[in-house]
PATI-118257 format. One line per 10 residues: number of its first residue (from 1); their letters; for each residue x, y, z of C-alpha. Coordinates in nm, 2 decimals. Each point is the difference from the previous one (the first is absolute). Layout:
# residues N
NUM	A	X,Y,Z; ...;
END
This chain:
# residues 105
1	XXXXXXXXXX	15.02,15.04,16.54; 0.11,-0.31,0.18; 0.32,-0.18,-0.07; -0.23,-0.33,-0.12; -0.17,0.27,-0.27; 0.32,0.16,-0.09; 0.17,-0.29,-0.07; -0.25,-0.17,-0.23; -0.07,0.32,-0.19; 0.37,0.07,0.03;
11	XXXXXXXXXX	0.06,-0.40,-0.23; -0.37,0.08,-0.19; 0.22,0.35,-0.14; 0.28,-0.20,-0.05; -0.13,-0.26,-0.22; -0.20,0.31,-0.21; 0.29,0.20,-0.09; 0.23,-0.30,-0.09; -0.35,-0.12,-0.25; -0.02,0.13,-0.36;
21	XXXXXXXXXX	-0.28,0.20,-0.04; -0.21,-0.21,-0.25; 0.09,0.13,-0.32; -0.35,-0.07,-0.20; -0.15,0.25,0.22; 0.20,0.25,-0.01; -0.23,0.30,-0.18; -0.26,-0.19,0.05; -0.35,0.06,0.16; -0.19,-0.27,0.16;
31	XXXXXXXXXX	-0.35,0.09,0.16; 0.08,0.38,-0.05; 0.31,-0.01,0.20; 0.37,0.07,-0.14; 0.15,-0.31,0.09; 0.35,0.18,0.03; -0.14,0.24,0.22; -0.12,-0.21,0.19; 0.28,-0.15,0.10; 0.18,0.30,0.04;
41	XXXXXXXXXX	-0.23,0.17,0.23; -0.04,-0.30,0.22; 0.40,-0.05,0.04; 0.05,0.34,0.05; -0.18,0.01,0.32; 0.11,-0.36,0.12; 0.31,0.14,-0.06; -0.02,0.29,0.22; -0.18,-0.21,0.25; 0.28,-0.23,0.08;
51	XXXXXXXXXX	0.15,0.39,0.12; -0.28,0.09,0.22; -0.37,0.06,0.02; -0.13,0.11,-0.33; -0.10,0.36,-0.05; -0.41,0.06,-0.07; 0.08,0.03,-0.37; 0.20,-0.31,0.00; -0.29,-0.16,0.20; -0.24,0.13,-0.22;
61	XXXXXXXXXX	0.17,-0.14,-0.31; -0.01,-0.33,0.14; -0.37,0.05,0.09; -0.05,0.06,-0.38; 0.22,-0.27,-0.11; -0.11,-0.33,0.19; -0.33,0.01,-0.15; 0.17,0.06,-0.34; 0.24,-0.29,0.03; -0.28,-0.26,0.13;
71	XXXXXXXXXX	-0.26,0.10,-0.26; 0.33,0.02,-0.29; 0.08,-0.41,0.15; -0.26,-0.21,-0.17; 0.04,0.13,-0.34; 0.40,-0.03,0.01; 0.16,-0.27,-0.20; 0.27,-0.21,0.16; 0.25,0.07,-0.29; 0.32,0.08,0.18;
81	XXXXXXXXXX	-0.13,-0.08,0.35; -0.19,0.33,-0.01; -0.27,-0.16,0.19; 0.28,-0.09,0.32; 0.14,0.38,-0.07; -0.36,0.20,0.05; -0.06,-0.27,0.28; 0.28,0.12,0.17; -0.09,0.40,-0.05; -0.31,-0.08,0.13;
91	XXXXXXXXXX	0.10,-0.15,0.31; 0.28,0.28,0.05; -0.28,0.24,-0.05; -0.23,-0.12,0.26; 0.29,-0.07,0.23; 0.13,0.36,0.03; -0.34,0.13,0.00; -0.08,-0.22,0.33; 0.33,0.09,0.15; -0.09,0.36,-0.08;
101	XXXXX	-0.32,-0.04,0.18; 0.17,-0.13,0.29; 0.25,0.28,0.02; -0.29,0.27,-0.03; -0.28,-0.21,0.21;
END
């Protein structure tokens, strides 16, 4: 992971875990996907990406995930920013999964 990449995911995790999760969806499915689960799975392995290259299972999760969160987005409502707060899963997602890529390409 370069120190550009790092950085930005490094202020991307930042501003997540200092956000509210958005309380009307917690519990709630959207598109077949537990929103709170969501959320959970992708910050998990941003989380332990910001340590190091992700594990397969951690990669795979993410694999799983992205497609979850961008087919989840258009069917979000903005109440309590929720819209900025999957936004920002998404791109966290997509961003470890390239670094990941990179460390195992």
């Amino acid at each position: 992971m370069t120190e550009p990449e790092l950085g930005l995911l490094s202020r991307l995790w930042e501003e997540h875990i200092r956000a509210p999760f958005p309380s009307h969806l917690r519990g709630r499915e959207i598109e077949g996907e537990d929103m709170a689960l969501l959320d959970a799975g992708i910050a998990g392995c941003v989380s332990s990406s910001l340590s190091g290259p992700l594990d397969e299972r951690r990669h795979k999760i993410l694999l799983v995930c992205l497609p979850a969160v961008e087919k989840v987005l258009p069917s979000i409502d903005d109440e309590g920013g929720a819209i900025d707060y999957y936004e920002r899963l998404r791109e966290m997602a997509a961003m470890a999964v390239e670094i990941g890529n990179a460390d195992t390409g």
